[in-house]
C-alpha positions in Angstrom: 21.3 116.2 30.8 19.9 114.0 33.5 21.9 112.0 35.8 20.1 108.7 34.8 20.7 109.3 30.9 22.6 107.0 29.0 24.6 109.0 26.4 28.0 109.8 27.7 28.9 113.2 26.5 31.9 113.5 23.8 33.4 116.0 21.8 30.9 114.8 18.8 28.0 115.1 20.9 28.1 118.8 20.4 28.0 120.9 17.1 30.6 123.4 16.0 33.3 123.3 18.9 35.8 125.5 18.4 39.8 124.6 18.9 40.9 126.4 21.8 42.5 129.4 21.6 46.0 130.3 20.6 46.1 132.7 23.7 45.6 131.3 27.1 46.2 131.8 30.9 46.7 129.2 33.0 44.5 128.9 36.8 46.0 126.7 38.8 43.5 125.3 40.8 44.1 122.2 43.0 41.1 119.8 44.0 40.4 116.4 45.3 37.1 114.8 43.7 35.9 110.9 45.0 35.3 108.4 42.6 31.5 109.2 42.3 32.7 112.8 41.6 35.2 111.8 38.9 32.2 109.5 37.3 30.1 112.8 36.9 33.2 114.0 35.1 33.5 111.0 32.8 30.0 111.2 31.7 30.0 114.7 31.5 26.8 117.2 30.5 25.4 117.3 27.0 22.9 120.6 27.4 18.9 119.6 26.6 17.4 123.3 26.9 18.1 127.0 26.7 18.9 126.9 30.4 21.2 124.5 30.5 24.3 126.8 29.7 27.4 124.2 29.4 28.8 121.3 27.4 30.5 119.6 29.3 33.1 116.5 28.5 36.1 114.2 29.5 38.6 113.1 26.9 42.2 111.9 27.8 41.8 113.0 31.3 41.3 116.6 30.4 38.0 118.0 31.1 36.5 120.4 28.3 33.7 123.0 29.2 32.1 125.0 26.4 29.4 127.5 27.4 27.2 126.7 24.7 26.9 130.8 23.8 30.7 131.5 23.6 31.3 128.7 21.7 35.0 128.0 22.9 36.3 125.2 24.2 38.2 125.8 27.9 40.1 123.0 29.3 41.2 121.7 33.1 43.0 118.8 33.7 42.2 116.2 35.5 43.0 112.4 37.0 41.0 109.8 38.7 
């Protein structure tokens, strides 16, 4: 997806997600983003070619990440 392109990424704009799994770890991983940051989030990354190896999406302040090969959903939270 391009920076300048319209369509906001959701969990819809991507065929057959996958629930996460029953069996996780957690990472704890603590990071400060700005606001321009956190709008890259919030629009997130819908993949347009083979290359492009990640769904990426925002929903309730938990960002989801799906490489679009393994077909699971992982999740990180996060907050403006």
């Amino acid at each position: 997806m391009t920076e300048d392109s319209a369509e906001s990424a959701t969990r819809q704009s991507w065929p057959n997600i996958k629930p996460l799994p029953e069996q996780r770890a957690p990472l704890s991983i603590e990071r400060t983003f700005t606001e321009e940051e956190y709008d890259l989030f919030r629009h997130g990354l819908i993949p347009e070619v083979m290359e492009d190896k990640w769904f990426i999406f925002l929903e309730d302040d938990v960002l989801y990440f799906q490489k679009t090969s393994f077909n699971r959903l992982l999740s990180a939270y996060a907050s403006p």
